[in-house]
Backbone as JSON Lines, residues from 0, in Angstrom:
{"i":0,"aa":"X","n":[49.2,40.55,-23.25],"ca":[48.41,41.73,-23.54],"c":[48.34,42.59,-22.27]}
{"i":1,"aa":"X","n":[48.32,44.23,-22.4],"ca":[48.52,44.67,-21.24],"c":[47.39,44.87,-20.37]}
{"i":2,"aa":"X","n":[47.25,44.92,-19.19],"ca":[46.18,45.37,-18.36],"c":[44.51,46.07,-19.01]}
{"i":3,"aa":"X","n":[45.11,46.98,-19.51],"ca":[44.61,48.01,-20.09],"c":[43.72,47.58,-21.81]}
{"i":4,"aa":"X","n":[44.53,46.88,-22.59],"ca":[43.81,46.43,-23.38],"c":[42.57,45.23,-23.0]}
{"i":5,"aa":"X","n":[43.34,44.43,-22.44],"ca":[42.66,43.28,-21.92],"c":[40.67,43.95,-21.29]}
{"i":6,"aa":"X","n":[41.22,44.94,-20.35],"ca":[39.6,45.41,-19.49],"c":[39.04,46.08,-20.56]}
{"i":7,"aa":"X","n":[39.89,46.72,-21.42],"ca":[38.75,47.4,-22.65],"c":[38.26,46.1,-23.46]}
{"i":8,"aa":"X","n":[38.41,44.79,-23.91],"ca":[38.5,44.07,-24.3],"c":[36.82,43.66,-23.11]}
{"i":9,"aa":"X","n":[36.79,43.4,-22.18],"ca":[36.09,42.94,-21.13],"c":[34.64,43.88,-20.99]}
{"i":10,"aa":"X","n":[35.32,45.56,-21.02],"ca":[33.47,46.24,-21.59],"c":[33.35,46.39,-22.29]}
{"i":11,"aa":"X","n":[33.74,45.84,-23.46],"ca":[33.64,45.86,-24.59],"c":[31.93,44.54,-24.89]}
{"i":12,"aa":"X","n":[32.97,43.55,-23.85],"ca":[31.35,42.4,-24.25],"c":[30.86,42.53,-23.15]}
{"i":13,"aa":"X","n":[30.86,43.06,-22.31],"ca":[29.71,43.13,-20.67],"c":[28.87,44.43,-21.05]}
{"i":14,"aa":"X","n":[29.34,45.22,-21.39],"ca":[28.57,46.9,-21.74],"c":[28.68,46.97,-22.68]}
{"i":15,"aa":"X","n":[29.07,46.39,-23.87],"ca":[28.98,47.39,-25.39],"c":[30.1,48.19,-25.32]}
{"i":16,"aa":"X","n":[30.89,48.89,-24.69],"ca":[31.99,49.77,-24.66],"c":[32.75,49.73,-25.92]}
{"i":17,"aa":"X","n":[32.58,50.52,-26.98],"ca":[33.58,50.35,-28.44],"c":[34.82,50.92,-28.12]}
{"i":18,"aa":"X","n":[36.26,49.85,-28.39],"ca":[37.0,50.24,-27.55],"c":[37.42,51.55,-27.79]}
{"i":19,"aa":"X","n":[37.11,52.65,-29.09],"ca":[37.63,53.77,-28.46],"c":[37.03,54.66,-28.16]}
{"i":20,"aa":"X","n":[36.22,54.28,-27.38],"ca":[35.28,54.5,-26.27],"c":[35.85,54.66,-24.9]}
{"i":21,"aa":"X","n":[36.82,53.84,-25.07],"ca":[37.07,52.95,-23.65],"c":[38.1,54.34,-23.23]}
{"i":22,"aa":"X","n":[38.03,54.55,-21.62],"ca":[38.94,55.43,-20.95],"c":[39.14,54.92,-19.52]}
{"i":23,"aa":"X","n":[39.85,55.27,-19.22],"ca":[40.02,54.83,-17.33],"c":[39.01,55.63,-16.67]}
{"i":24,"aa":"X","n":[38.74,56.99,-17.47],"ca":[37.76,57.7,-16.48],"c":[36.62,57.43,-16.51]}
{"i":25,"aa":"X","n":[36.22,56.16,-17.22],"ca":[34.74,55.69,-17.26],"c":[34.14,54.91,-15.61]}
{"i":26,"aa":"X","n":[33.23,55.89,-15.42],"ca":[32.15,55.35,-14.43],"c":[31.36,54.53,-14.36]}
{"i":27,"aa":"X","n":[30.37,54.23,-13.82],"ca":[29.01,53.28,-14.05],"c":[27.76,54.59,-14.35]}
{"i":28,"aa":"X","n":[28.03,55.93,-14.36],"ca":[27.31,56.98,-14.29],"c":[27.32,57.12,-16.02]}
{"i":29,"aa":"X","n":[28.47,56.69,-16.94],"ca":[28.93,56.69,-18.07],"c":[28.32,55.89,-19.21]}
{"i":30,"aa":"X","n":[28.19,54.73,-18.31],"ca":[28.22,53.36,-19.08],"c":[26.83,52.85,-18.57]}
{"i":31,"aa":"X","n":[25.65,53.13,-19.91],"ca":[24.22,52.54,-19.23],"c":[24.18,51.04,-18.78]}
{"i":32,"aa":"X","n":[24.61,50.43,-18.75],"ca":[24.66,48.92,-18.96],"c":[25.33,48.72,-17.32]}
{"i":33,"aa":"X","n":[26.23,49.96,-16.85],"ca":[26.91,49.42,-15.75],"c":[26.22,49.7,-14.84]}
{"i":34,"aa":"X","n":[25.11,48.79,-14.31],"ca":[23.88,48.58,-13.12],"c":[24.53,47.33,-12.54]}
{"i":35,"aa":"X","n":[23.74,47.23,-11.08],"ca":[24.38,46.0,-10.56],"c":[24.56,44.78,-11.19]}
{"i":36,"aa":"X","n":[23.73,44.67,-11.85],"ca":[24.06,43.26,-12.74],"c":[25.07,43.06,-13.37]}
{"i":37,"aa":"X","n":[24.72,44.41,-14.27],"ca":[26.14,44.66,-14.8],"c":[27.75,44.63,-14.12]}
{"i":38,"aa":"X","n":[28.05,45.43,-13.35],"ca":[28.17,45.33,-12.49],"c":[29.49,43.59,-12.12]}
{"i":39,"aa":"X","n":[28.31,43.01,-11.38],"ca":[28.48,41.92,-10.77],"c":[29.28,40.71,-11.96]}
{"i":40,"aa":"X","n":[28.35,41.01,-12.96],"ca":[28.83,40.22,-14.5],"c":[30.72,40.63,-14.46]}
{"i":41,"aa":"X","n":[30.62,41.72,-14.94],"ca":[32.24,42.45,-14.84],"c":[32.91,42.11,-13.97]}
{"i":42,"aa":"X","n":[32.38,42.02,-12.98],"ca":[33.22,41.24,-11.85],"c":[34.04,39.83,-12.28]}
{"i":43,"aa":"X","n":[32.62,39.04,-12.45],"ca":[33.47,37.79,-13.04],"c":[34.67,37.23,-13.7]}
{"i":44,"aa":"X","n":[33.71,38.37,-15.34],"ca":[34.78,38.29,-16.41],"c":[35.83,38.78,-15.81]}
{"i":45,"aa":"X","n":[36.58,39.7,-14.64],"ca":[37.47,39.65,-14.62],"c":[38.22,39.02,-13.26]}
{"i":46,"aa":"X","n":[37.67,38.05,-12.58],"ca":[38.15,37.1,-12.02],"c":[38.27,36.36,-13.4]}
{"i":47,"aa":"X","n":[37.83,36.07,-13.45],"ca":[38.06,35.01,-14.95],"c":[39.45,34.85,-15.75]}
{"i":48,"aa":"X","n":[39.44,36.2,-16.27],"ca":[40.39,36.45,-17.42],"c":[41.57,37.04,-16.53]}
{"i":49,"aa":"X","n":[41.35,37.55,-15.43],"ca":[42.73,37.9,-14.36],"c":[43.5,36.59,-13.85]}
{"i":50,"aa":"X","n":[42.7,35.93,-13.76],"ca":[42.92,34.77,-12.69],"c":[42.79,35.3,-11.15]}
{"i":51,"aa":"X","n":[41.94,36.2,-10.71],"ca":[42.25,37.14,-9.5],"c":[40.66,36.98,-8.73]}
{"i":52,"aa":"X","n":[40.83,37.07,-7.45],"ca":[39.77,37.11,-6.74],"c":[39.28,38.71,-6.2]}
{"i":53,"aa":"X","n":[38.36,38.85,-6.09],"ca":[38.11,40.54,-5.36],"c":[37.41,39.94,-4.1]}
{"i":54,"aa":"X","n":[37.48,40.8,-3.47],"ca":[36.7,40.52,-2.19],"c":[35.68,41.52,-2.4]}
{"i":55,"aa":"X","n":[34.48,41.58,-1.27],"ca":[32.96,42.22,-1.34],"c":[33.92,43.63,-1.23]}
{"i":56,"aa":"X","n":[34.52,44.11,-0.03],"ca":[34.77,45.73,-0.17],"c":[35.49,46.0,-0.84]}
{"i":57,"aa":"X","n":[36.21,44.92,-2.23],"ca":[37.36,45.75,-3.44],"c":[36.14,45.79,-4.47]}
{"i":58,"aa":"X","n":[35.23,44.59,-4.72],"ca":[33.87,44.94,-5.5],"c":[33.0,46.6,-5.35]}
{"i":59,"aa":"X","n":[33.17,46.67,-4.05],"ca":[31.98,48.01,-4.07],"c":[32.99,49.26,-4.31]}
{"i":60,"aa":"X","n":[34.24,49.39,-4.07],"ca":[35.25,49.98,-4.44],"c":[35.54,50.0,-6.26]}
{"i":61,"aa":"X","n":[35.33,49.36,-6.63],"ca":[35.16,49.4,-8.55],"c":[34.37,50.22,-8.53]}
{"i":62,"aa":"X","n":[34.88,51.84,-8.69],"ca":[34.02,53.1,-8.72],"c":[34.54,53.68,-10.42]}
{"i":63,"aa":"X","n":[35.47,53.13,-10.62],"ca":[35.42,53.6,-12.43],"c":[36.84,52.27,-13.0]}
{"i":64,"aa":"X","n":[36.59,52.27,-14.21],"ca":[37.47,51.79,-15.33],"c":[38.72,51.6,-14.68]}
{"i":65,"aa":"X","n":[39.56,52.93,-14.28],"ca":[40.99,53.66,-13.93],"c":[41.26,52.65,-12.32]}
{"i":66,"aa":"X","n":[39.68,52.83,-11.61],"ca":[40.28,52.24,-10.41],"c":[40.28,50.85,-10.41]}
{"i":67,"aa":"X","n":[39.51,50.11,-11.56],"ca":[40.03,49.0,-11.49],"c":[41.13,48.23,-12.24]}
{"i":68,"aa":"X","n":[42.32,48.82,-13.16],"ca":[42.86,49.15,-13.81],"c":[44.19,49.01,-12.16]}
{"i":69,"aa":"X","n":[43.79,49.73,-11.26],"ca":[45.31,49.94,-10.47],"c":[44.88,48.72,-9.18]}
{"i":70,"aa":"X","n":[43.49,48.27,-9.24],"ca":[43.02,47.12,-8.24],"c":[43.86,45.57,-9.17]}
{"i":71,"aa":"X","n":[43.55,45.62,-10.34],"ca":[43.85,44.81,-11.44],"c":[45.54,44.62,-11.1]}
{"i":72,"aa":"X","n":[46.63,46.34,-11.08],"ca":[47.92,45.76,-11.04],"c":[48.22,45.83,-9.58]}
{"i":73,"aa":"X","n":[47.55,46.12,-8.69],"ca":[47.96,46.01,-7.56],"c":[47.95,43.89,-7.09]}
{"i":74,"aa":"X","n":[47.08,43.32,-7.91],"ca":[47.14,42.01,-7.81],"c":[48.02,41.25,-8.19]}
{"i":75,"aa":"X","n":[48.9,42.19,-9.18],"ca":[49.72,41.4,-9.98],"c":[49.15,40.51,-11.74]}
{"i":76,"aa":"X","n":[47.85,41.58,-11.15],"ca":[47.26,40.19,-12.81],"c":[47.95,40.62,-14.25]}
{"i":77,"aa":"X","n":[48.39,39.21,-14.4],"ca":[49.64,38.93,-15.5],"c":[48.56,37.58,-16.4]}
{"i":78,"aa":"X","n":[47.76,37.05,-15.59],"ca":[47.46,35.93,-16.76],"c":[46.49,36.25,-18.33]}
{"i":79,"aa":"X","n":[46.31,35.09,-18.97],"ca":[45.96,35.51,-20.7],"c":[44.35,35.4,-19.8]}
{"i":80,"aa":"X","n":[43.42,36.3,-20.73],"ca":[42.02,36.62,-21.48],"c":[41.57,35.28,-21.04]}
{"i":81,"aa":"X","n":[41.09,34.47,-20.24],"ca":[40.73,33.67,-20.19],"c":[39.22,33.35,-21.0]}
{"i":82,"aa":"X","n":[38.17,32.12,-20.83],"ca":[36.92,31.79,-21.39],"c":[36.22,32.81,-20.75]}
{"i":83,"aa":"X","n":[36.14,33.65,-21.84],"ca":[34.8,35.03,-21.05],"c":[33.24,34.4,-21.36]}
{"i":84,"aa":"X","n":[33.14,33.3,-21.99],"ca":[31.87,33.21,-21.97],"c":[30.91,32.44,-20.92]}
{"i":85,"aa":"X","n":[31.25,32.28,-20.09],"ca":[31.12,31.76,-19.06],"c":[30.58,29.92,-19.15]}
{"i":86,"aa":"X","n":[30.97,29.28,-20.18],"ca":[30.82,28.26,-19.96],"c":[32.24,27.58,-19.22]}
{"i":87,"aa":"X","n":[31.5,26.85,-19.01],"ca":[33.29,25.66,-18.46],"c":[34.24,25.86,-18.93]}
{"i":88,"aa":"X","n":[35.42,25.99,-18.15],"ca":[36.66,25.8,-19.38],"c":[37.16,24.82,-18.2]}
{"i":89,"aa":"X","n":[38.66,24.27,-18.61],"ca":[39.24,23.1,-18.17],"c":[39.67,23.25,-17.06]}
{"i":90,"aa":"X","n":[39.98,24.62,-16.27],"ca":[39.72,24.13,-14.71],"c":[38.61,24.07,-14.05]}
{"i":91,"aa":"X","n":[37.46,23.66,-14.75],"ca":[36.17,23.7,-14.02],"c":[35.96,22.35,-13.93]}
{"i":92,"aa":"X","n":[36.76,21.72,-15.01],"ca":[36.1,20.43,-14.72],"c":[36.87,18.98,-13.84]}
């Protein structure tokens, strides 16, 4: 699945985002839900489902949808949708 579906897929369950809703030019100014918590949550899900780590200054740098979209292929993230619900999955245990 490509980049692009996958993160609409991702505010879709962190913010409510209906995906055709979803745009790259979406902000946190856009999206009520995207507060730090929010935020921080999104982060996860997409270490998660990327298989990808961010560091603290690529986190505060997630200034819209689009820029994390080119943070996303600048990593190379190629892996599947992983367990977004944040329980265990089998490399946790």
């Amino acid at each position: 699945m490509p980049v692009i579906e996958r993160l609409t897929a991702i505010f879709e369950k962190v913010f409510d985002v209906e995906a055709d809703e979803f745009s790259p030019d979406l902000t946190p100014e856009d999206v009520l839900r995207w507060d730090s918590l929010g935020h921080m949550t999104l982060v996860m899900d997409l270490e998660d489902a990327f298989e990808v780590h961010f560091e603290v200054d690529e986190i505060t740098e997630m200034t819209s949808a689009g820029k994390i979209i080119e943070m996303l292929q600048a990593k190379g993230a190629v892996g599947q949708v992983a367990n977004l619900s944040h329980e265990p999955d089998e490399r946790s245990k």
